[in-house]
C-alpha positions as a LaTeX table, in Angstrom:
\begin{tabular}{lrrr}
\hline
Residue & $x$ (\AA) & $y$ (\AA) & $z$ (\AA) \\
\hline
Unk1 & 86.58 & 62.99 & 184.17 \\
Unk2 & 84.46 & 60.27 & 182.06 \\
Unk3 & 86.96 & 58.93 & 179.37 \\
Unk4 & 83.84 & 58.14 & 176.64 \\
Unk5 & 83.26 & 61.63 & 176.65 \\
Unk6 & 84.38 & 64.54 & 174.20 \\
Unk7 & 85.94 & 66.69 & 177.29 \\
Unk8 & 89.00 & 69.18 & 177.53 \\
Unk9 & 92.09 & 67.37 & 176.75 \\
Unk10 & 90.45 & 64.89 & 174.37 \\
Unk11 & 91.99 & 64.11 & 171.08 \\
Unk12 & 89.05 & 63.21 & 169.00 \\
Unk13 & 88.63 & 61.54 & 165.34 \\
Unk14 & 85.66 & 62.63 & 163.19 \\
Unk15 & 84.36 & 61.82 & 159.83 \\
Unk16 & 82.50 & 64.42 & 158.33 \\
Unk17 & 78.98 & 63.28 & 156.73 \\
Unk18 & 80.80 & 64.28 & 153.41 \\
Unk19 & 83.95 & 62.10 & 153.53 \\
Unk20 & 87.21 & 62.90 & 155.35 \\
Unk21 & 88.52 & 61.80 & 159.02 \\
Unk22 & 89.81 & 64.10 & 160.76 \\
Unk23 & 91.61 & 64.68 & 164.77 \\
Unk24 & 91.45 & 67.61 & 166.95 \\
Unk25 & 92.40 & 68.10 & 169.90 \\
Unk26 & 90.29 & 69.94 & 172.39 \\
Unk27 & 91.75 & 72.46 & 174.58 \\
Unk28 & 90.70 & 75.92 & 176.67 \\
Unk29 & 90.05 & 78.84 & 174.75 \\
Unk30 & 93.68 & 80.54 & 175.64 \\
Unk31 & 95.80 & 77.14 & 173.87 \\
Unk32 & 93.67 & 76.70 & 170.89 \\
Unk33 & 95.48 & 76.92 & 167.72 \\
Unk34 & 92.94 & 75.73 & 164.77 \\
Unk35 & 95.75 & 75.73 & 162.23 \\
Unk36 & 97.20 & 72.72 & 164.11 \\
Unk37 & 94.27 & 70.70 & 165.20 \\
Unk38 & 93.58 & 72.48 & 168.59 \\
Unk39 & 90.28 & 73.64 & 169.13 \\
Unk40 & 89.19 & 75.02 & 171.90 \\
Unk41 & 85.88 & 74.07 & 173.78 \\
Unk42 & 84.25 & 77.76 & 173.38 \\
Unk43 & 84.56 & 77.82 & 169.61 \\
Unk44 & 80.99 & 76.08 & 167.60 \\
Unk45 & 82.93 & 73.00 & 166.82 \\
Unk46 & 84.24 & 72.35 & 170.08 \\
Unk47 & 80.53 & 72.95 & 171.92 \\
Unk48 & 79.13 & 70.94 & 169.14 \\
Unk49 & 81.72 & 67.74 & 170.37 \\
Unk50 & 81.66 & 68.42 & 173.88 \\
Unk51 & 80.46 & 65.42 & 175.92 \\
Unk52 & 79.09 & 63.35 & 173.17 \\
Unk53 & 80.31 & 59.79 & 173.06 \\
Unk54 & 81.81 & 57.43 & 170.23 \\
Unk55 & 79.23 & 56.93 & 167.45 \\
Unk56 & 77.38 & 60.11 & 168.19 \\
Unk57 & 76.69 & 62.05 & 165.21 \\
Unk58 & 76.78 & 65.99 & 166.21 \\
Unk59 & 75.91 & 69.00 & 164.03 \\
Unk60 & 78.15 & 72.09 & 163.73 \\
Unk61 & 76.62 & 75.63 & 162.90 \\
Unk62 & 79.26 & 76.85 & 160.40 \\
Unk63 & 78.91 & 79.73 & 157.98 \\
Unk64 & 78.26 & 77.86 & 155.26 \\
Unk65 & 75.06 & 75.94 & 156.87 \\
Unk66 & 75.09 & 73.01 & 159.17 \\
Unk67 & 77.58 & 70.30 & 158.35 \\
Unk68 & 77.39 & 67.08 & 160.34 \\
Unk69 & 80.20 & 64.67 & 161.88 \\
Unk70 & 80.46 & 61.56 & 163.05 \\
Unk71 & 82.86 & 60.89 & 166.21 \\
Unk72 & 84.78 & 57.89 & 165.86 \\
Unk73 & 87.18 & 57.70 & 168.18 \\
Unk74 & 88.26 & 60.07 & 171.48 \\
Unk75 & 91.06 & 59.62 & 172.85 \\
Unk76 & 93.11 & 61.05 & 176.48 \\
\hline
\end{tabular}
């Protein structure tokens, strides 16, 4: 598996465009626990991160509009 990559098992640090870092941890849909950080990879944010690299800037389709994130760090 590519290690710049957003992929399952990545822990990755965002900053939203509107302030605020935050890490989640991306897992398959039957671990996820969004309470705690762990998104899985079906949910909008967790297709919106997949395979994206450092830097990227993705955009996540939320009920309130699109809000858009900065990755700035995965780690395994």
């Amino acid at each position: 598996m590519p290690t710049d990559q957003v992929t399952i098992g990545s822990t990755v640090t965002v900053t939203a465009a509107s302030g605020g870092s935050r890490s989640f941890k991306i897992v398959g849909s039957q671990e996820a626990d969004a309470m705690h950080g762990i998104i899985s990879e079906d949910s909008p944010f967790g297709k919106a991160l997949m395979n994206h690299r450092e830097g990227d800037t993705v955009t996540v389709n939320a009920p309130a509009g699109e809000i858009k994130y900065r990755i700035d760090k995965i780690e395994r």
